[in-house]
Backbone as JSON, one array per atom type, in Angstrom:
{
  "sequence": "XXXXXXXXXXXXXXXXXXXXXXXXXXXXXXXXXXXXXXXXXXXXXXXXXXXXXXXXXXXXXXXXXXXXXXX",
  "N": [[0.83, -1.19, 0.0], [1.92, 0.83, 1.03], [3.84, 1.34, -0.94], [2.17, 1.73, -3.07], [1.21, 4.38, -2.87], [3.79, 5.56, -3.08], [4.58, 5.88, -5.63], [2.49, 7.0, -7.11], [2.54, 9.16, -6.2], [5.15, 10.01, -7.34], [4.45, 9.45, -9.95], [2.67, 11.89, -10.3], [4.34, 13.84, -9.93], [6.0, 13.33, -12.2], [4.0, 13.36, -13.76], [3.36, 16.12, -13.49], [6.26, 18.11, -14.17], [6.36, 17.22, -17.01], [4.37, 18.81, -17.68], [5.3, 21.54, -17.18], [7.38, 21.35, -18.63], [6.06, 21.51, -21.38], [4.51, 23.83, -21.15], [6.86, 24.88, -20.83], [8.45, 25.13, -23.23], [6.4, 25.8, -25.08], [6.05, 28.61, -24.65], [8.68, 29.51, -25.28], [8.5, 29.03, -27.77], [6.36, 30.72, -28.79], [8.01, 33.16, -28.12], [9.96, 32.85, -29.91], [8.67, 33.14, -32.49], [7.33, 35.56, -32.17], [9.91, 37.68, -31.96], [10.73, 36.92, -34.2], [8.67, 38.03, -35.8], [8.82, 40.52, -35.12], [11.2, 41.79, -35.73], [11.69, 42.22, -38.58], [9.25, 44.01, -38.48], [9.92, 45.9, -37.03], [12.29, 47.34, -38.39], [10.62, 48.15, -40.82], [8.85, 50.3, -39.85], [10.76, 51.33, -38.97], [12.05, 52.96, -41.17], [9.69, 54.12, -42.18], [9.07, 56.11, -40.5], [11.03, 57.53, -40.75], [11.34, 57.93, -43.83], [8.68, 59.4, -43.3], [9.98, 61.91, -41.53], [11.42, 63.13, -43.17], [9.49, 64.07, -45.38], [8.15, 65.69, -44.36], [10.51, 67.52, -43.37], [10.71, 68.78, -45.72], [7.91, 69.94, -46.18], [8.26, 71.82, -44.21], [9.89, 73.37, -45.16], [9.47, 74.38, -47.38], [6.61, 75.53, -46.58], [7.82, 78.02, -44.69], [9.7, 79.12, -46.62], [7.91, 80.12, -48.63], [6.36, 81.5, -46.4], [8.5, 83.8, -46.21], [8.93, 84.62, -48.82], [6.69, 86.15, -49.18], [7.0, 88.09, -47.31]],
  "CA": [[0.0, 0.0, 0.0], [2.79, 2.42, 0.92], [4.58, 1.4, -2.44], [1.55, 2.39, -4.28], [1.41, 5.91, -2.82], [4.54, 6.33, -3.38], [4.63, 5.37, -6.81], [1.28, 7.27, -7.15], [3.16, 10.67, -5.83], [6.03, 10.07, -8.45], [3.9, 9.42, -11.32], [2.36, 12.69, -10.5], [5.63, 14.37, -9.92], [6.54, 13.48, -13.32], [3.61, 14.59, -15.14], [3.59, 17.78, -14.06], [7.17, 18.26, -14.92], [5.74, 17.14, -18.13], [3.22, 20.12, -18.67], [5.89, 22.63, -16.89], [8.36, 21.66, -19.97], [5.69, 21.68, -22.19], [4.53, 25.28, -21.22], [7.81, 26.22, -20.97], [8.25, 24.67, -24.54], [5.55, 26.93, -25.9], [6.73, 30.19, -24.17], [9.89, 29.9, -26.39], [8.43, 28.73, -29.63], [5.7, 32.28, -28.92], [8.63, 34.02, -27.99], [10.43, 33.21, -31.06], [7.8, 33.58, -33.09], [7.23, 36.9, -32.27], [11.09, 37.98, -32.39], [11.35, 36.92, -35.79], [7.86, 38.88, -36.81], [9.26, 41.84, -34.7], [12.23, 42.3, -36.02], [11.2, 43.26, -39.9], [8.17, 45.44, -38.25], [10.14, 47.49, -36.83], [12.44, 47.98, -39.49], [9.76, 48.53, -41.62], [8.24, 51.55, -38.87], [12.07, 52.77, -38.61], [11.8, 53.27, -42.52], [8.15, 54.78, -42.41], [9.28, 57.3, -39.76], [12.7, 58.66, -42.08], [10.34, 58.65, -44.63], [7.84, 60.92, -42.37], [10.99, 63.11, -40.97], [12.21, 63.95, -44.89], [8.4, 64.5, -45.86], [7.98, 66.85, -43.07], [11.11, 68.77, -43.46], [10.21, 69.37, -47.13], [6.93, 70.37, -46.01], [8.61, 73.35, -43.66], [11.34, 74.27, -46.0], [8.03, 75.05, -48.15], [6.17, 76.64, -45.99], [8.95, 78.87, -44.81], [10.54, 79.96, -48.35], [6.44, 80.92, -49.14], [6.54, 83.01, -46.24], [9.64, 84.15, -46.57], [8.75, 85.42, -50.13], [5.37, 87.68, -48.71], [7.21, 89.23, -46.18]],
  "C": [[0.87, 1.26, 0.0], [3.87, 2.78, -0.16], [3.84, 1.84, -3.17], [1.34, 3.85, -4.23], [2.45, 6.78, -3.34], [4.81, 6.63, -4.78], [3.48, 6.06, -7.47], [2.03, 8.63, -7.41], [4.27, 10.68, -6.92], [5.35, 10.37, -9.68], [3.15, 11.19, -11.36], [3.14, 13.86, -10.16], [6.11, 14.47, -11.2], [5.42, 13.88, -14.7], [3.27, 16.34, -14.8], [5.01, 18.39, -14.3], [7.2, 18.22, -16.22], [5.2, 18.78, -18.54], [4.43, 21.38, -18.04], [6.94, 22.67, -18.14], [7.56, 22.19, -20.85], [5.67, 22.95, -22.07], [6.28, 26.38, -21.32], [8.59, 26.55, -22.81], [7.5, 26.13, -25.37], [6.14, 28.27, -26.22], [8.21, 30.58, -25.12], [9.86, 29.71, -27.59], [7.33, 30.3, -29.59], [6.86, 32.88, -29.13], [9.41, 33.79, -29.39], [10.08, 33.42, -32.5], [7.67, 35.24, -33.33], [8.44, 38.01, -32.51], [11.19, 37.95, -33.7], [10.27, 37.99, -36.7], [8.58, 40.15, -36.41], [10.1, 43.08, -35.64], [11.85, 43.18, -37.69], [10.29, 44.12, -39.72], [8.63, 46.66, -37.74], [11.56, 47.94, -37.66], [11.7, 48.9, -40.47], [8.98, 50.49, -40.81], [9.4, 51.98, -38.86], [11.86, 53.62, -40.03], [10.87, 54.53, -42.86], [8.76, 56.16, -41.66], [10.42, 57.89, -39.97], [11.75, 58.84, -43.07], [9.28, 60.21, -44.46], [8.51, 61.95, -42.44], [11.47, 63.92, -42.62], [11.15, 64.81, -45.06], [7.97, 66.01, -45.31], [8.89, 67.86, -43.32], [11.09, 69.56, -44.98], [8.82, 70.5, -46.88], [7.18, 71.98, -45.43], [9.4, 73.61, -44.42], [9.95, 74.86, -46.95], [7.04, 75.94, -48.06], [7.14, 78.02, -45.26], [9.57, 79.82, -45.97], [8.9, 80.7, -48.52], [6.4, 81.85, -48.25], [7.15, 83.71, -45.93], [9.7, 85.51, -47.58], [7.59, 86.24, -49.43], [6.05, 88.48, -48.12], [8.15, 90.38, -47.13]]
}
């Protein structure tokens, strides 16, 4: 009887070691999942926002020189 407890308490010792790999399993296939989308998005947003900053300073060099010229 006190072999089957014990043997009882192991077996459930070793499956939750089981689901703690598994989750921990997951947590690094998400996490590298999302690293790999990351990484080209925010390239892509560094890009967008030099794009912006040029657009923009065109925009004031434009407005500036116009009223520049009235005055």
């Amino acid at each position: 009887m006190a072999e089957d407890i014990k043997t009882s308490g192991q077996d459930k010792q070793n499956q939750s070691d089981v689901v703690k790999g598994d989750f921990s399993t997951i947590l690094i296939g998400v996490g590298t999942i999302l690293d790999s989308t990351m990484a080209p998005l925010s390239k892509i947003v560094a890009q967008a926002l030099d794009s912006l900053t040029v657009v923009a300073k065109q925009i004031l060099d434009g407005v500036s020189s116009s009223l520049g010229s009235k005055k």
